[in-house]
PDB file with SEQRES, HELIX, SHEET and CRYST1 records, atoms N, CA, C and O in Angstrom:
SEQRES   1 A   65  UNK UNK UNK UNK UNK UNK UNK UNK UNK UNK UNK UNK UNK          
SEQRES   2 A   65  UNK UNK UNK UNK UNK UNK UNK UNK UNK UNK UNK UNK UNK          
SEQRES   3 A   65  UNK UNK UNK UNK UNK UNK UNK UNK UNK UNK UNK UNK UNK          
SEQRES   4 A   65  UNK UNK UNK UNK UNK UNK UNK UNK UNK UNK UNK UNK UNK          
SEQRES   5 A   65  UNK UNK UNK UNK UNK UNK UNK UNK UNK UNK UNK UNK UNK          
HELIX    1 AA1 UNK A    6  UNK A    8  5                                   3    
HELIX    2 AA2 UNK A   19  UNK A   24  5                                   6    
HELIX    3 AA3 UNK A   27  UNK A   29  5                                   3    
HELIX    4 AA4 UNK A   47  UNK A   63  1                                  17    
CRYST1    1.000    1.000    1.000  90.00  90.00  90.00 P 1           1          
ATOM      1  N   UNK A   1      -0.647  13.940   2.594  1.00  0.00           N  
ATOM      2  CA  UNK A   1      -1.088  12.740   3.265  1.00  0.00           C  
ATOM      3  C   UNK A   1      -2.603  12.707   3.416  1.00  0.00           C  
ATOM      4  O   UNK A   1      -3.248  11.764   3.874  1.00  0.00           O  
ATOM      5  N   UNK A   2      -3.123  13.963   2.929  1.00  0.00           N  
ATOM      6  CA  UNK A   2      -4.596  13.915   3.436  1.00  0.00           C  
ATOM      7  C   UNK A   2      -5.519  13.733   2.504  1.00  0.00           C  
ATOM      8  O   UNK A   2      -6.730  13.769   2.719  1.00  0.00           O  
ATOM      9  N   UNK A   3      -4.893  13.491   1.234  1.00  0.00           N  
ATOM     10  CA  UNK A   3      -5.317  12.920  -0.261  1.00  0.00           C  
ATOM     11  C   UNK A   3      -6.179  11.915  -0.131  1.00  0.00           C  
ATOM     12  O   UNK A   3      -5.849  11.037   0.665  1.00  0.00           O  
ATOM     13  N   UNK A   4      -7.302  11.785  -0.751  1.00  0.00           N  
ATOM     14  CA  UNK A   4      -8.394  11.148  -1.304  1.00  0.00           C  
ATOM     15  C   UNK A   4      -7.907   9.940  -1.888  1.00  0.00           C  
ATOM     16  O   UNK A   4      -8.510   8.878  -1.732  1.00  0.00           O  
ATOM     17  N   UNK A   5      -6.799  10.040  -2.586  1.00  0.00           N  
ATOM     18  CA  UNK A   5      -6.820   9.357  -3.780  1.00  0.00           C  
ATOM     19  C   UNK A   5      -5.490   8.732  -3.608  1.00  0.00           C  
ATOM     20  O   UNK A   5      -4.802   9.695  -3.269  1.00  0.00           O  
ATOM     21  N   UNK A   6      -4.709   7.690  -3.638  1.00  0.00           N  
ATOM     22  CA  UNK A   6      -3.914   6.802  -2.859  1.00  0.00           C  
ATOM     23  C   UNK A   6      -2.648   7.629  -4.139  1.00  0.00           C  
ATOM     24  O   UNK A   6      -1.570   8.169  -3.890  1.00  0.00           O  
ATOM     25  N   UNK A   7      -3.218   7.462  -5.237  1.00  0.00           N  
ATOM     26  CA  UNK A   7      -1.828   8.157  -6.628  1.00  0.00           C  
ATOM     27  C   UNK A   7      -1.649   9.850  -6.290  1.00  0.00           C  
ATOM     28  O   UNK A   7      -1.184  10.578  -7.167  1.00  0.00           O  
ATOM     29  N   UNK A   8      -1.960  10.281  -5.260  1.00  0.00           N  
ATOM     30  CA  UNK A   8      -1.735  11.605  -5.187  1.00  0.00           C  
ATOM     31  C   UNK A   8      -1.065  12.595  -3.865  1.00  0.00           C  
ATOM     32  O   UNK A   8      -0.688  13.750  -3.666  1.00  0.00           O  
ATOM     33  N   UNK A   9      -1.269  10.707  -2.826  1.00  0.00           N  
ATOM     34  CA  UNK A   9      -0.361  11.099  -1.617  1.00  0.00           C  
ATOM     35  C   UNK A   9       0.725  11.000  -1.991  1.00  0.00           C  
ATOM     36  O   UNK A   9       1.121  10.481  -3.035  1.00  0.00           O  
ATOM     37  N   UNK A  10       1.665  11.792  -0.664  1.00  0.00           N  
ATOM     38  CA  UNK A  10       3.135  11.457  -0.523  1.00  0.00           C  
ATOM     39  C   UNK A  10       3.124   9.836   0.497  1.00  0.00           C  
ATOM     40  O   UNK A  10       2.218   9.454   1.239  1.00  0.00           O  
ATOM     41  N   UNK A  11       4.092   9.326   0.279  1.00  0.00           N  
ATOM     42  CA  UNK A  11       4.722   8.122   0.364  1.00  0.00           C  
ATOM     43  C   UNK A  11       5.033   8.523   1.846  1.00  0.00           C  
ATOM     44  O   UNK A  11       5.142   9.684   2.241  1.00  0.00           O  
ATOM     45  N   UNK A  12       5.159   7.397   2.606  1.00  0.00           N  
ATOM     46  CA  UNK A  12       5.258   7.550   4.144  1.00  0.00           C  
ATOM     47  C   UNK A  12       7.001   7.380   4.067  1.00  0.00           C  
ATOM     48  O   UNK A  12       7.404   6.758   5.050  1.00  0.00           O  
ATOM     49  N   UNK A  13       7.977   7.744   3.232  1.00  0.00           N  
ATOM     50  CA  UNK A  13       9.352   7.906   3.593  1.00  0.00           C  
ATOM     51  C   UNK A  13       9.116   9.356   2.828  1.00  0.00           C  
ATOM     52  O   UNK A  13      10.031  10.058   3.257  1.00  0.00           O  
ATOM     53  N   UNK A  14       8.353  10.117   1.931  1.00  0.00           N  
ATOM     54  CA  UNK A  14       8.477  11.477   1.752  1.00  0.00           C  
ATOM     55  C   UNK A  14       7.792  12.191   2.921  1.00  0.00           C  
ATOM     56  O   UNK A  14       7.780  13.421   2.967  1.00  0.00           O  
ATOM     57  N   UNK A  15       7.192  11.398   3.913  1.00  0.00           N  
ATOM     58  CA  UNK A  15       6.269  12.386   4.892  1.00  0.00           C  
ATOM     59  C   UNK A  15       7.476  11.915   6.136  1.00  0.00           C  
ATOM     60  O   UNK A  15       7.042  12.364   7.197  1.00  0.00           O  
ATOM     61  N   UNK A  16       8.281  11.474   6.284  1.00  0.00           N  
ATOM     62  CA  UNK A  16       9.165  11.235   7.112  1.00  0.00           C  
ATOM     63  C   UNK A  16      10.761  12.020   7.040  1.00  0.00           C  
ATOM     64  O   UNK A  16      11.732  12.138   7.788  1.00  0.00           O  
ATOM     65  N   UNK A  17      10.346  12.477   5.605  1.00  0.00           N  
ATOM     66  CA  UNK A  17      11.426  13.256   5.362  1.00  0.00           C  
ATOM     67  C   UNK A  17      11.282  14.892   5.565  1.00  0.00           C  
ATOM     68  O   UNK A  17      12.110  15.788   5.729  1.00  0.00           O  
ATOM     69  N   UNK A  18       9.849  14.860   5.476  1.00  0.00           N  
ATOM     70  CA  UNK A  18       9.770  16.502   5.778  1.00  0.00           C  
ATOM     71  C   UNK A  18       9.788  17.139   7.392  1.00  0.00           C  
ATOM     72  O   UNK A  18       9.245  16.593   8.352  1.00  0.00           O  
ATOM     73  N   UNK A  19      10.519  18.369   7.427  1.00  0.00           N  
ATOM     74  CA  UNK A  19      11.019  19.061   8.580  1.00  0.00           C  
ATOM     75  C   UNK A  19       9.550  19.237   9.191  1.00  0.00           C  
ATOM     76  O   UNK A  19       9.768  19.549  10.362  1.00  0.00           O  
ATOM     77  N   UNK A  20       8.230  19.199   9.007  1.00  0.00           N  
ATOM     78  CA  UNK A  20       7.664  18.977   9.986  1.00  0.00           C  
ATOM     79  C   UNK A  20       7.732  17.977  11.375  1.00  0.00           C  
ATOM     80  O   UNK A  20       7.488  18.296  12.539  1.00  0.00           O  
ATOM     81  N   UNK A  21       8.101  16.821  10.898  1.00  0.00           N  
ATOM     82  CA  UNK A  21       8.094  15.593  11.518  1.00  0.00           C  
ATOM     83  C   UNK A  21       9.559  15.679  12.093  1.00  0.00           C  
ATOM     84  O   UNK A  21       9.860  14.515  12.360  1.00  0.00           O  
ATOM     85  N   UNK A  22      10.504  16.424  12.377  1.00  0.00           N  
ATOM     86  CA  UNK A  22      11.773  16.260  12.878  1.00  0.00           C  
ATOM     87  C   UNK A  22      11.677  16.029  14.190  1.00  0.00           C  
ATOM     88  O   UNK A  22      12.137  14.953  14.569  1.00  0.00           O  
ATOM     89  N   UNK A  23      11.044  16.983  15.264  1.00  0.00           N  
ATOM     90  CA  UNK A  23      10.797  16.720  16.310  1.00  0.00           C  
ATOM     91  C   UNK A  23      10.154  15.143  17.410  1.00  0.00           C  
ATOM     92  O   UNK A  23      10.012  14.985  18.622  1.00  0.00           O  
ATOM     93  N   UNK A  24       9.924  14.262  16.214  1.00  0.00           N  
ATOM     94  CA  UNK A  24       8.992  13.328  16.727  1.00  0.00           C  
ATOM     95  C   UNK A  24       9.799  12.380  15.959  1.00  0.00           C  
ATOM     96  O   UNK A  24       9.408  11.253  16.265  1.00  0.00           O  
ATOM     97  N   UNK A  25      10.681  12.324  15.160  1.00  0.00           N  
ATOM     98  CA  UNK A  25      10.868  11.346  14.452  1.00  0.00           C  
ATOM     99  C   UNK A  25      11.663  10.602  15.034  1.00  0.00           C  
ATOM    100  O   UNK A  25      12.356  11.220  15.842  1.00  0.00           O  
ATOM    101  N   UNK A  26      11.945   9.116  14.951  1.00  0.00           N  
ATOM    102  CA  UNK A  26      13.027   8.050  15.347  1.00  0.00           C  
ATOM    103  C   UNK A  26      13.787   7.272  14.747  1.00  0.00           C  
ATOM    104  O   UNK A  26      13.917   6.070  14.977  1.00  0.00           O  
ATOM    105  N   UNK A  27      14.458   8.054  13.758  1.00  0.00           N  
ATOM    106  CA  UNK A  27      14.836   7.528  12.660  1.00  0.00           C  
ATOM    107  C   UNK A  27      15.414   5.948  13.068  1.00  0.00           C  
ATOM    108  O   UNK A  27      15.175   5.162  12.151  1.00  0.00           O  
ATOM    109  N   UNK A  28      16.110   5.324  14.223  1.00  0.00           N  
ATOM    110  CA  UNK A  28      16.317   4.310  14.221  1.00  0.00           C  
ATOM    111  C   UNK A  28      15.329   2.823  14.290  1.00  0.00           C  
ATOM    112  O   UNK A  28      15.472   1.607  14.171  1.00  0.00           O  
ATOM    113  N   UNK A  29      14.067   4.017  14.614  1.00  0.00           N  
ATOM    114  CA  UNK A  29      13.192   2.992  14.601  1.00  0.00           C  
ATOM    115  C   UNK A  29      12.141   2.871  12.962  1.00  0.00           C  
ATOM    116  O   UNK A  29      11.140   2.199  12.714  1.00  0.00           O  
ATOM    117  N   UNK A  30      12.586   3.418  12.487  1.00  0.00           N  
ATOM    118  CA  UNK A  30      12.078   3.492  10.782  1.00  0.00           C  
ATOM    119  C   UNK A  30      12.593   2.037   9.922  1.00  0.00           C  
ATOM    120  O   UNK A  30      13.659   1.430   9.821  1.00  0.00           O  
ATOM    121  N   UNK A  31      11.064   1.851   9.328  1.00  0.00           N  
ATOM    122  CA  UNK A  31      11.254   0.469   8.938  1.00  0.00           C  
ATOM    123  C   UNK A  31      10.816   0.676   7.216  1.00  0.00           C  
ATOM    124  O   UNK A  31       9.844  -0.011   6.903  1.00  0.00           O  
ATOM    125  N   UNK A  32      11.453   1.592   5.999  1.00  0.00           N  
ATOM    126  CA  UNK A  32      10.963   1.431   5.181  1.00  0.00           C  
ATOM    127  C   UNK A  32      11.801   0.381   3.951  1.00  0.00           C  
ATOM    128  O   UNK A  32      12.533   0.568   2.979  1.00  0.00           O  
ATOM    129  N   UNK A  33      11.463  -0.269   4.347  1.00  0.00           N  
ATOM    130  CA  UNK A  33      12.269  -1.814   3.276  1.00  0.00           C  
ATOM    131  C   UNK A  33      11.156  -1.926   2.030  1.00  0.00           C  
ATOM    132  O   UNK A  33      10.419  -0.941   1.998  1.00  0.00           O  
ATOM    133  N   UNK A  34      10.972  -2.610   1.323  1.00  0.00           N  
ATOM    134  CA  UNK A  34      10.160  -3.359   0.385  1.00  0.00           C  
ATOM    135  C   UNK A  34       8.946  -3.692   0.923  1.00  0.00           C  
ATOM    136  O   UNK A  34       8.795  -4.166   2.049  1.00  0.00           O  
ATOM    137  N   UNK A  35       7.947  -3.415   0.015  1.00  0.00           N  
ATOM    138  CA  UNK A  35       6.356  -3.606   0.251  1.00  0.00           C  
ATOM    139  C   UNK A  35       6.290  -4.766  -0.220  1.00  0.00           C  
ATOM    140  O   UNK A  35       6.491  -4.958  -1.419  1.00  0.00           O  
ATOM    141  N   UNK A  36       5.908  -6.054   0.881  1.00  0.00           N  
ATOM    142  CA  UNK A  36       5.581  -7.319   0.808  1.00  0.00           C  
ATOM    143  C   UNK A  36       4.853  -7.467  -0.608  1.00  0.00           C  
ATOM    144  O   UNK A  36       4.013  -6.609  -0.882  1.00  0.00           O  
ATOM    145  N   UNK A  37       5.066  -8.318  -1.376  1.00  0.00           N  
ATOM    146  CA  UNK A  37       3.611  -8.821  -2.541  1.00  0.00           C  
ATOM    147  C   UNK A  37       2.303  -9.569  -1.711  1.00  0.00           C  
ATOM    148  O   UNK A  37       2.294 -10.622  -1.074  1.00  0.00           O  
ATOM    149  N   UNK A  38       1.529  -8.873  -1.903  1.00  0.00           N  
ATOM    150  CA  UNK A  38       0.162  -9.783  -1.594  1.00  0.00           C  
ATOM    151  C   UNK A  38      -0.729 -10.539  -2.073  1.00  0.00           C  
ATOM    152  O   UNK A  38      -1.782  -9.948  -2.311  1.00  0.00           O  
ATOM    153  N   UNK A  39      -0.714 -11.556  -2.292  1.00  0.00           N  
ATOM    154  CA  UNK A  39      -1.660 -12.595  -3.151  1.00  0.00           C  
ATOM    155  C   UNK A  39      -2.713 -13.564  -2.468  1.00  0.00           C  
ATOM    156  O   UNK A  39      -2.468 -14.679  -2.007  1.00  0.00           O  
ATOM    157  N   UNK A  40      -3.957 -12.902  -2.498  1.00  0.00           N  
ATOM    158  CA  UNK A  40      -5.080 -13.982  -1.860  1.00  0.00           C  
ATOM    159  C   UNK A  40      -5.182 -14.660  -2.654  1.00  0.00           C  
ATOM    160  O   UNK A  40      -5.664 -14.194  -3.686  1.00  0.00           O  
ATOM    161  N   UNK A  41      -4.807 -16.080  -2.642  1.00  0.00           N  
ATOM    162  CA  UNK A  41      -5.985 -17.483  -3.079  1.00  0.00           C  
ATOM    163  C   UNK A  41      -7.040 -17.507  -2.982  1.00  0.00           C  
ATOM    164  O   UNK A  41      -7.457 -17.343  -1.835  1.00  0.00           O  
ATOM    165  N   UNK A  42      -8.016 -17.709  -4.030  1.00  0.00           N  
ATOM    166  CA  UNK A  42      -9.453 -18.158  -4.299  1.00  0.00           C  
ATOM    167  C   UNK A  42      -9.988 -19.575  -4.491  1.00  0.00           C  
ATOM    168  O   UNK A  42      -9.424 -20.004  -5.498  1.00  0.00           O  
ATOM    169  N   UNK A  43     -10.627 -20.297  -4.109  1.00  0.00           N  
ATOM    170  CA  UNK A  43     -10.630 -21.503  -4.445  1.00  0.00           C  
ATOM    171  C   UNK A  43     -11.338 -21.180  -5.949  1.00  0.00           C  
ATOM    172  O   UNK A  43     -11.791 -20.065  -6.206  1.00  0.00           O  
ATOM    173  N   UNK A  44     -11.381 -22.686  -7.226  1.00  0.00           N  
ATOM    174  CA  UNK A  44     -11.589 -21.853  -8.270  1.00  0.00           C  
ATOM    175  C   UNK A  44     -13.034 -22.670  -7.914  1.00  0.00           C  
ATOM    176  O   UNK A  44     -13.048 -23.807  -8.387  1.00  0.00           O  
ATOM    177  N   UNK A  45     -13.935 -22.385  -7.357  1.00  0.00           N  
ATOM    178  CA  UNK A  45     -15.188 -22.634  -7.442  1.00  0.00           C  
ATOM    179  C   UNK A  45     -16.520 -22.361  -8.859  1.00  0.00           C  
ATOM    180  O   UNK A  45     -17.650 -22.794  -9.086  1.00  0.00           O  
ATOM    181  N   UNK A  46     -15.824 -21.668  -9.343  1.00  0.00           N  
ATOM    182  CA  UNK A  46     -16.724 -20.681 -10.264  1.00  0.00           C  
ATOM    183  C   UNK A  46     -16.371 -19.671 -10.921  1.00  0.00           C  
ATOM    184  O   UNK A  46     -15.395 -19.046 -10.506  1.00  0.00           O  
ATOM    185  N   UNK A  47     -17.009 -19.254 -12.040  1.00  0.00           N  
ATOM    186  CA  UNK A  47     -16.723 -17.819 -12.595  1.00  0.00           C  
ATOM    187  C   UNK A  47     -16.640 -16.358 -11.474  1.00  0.00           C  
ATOM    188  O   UNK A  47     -15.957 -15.339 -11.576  1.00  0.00           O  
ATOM    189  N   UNK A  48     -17.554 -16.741 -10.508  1.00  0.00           N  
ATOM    190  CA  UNK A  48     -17.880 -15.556  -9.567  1.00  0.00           C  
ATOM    191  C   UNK A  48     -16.801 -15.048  -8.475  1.00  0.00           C  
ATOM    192  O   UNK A  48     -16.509 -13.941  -8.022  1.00  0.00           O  
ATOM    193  N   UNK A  49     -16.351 -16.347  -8.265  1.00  0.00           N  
ATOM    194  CA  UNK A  49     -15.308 -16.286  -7.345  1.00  0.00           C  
ATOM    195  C   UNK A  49     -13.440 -15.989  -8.379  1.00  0.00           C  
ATOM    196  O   UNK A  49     -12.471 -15.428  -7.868  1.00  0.00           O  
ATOM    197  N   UNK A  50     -13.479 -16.495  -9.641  1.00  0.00           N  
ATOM    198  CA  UNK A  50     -12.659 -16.242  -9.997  1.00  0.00           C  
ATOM    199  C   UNK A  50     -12.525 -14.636 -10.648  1.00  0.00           C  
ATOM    200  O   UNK A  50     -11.460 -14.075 -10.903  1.00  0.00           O  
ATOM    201  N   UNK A  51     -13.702 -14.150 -10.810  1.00  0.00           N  
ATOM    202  CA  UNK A  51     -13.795 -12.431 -11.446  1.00  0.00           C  
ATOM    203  C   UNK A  51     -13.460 -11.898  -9.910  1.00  0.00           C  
ATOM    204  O   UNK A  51     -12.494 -11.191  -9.623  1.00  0.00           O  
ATOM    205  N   UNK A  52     -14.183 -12.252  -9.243  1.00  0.00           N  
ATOM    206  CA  UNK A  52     -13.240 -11.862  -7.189  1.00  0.00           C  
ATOM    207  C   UNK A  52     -12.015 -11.484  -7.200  1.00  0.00           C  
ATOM    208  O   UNK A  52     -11.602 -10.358  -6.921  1.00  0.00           O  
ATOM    209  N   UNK A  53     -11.306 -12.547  -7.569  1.00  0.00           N  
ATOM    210  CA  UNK A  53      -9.920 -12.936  -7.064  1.00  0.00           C  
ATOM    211  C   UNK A  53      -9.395 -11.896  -8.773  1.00  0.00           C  
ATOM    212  O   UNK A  53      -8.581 -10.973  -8.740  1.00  0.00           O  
ATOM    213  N   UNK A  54      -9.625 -12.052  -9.193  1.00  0.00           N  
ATOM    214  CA  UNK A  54      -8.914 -10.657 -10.454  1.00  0.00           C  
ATOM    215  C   UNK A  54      -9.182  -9.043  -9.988  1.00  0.00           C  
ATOM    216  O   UNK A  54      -8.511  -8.044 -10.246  1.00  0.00           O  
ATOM    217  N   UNK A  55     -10.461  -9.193  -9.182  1.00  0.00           N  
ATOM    218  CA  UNK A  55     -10.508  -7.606  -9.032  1.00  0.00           C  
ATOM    219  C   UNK A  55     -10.080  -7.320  -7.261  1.00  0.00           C  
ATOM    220  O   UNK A  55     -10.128  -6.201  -6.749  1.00  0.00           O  
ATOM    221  N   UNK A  56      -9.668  -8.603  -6.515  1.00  0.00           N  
ATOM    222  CA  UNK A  56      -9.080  -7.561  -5.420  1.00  0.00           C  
ATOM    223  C   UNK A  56      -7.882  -7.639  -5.601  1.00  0.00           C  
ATOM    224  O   UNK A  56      -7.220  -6.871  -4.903  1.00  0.00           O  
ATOM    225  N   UNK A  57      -6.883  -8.809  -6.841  1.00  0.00           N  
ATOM    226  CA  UNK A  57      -5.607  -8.674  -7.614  1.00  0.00           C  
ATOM    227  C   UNK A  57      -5.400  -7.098  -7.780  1.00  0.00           C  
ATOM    228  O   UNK A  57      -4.710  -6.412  -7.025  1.00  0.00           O  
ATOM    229  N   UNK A  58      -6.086  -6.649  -8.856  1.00  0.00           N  
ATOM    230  CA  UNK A  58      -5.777  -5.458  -9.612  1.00  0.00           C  
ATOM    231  C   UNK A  58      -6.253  -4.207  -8.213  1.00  0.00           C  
ATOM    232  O   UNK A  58      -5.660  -3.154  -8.446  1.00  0.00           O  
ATOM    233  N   UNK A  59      -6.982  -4.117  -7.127  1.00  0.00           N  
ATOM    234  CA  UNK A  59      -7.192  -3.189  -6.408  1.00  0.00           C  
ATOM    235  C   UNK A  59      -5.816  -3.568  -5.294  1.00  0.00           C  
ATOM    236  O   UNK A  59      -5.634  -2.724  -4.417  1.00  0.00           O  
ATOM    237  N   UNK A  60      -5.082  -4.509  -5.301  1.00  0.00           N  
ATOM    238  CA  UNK A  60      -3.887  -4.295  -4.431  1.00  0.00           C  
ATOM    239  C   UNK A  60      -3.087  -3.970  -5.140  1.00  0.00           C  
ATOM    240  O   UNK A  60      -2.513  -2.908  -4.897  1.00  0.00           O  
ATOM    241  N   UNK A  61      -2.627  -4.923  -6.583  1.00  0.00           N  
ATOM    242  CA  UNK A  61      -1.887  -3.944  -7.498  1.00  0.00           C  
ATOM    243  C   UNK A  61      -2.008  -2.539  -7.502  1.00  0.00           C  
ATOM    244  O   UNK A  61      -0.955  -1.923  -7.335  1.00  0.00           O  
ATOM    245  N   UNK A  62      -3.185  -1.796  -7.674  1.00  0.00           N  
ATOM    246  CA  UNK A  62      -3.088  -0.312  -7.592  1.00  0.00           C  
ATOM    247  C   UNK A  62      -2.766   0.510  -6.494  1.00  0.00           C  
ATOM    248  O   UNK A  62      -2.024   1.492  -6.521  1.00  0.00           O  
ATOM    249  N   UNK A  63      -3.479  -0.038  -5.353  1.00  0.00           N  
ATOM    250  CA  UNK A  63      -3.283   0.535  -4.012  1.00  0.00           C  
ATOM    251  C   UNK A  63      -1.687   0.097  -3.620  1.00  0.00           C  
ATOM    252  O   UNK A  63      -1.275   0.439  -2.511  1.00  0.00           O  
ATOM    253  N   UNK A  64      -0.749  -0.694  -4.573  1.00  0.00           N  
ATOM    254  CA  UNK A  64       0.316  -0.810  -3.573  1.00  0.00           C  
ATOM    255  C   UNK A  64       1.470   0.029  -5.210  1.00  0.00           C  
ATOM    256  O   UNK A  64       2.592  -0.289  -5.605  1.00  0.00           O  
ATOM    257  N   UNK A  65       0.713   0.873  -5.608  1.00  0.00           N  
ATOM    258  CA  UNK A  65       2.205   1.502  -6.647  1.00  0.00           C  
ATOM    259  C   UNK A  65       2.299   3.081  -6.137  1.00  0.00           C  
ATOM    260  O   UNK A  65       3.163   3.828  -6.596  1.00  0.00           O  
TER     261      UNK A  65                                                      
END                                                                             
């Protein structure tokens, strides 16, 4: 969990699964369902704003696999 690098942590249902966390855990209160899709709208004002809206696309795409 203490990874730098988002492709190299464990997943918050593999850090919920390890016997460290038994003591504290609530399993009824555990909410791991499906990771919402996130899509900001850009207005298309321009080239500047549309290269925007492709690169915080592809930085949620990455940050959410």
């Amino acid at each position: 969990m203490l990874e730098f690098n988002p492709n190299n942590r464990i997943t918050a249902v593999e850090a919920l699964q390890d016997s460290y966390f038994d003591d504290v855990r609530l399993p009824n209160q555990e909410n791991c369902g499906e990771v919402p899709v996130i899509h900001i709208d850009v207005d298309d004002k321009g080239e500047e704003e549309a290269e925007m809206s492709k690169l915080i696309d592809a930085d949620i795409e990455a940050f959410s696999s």
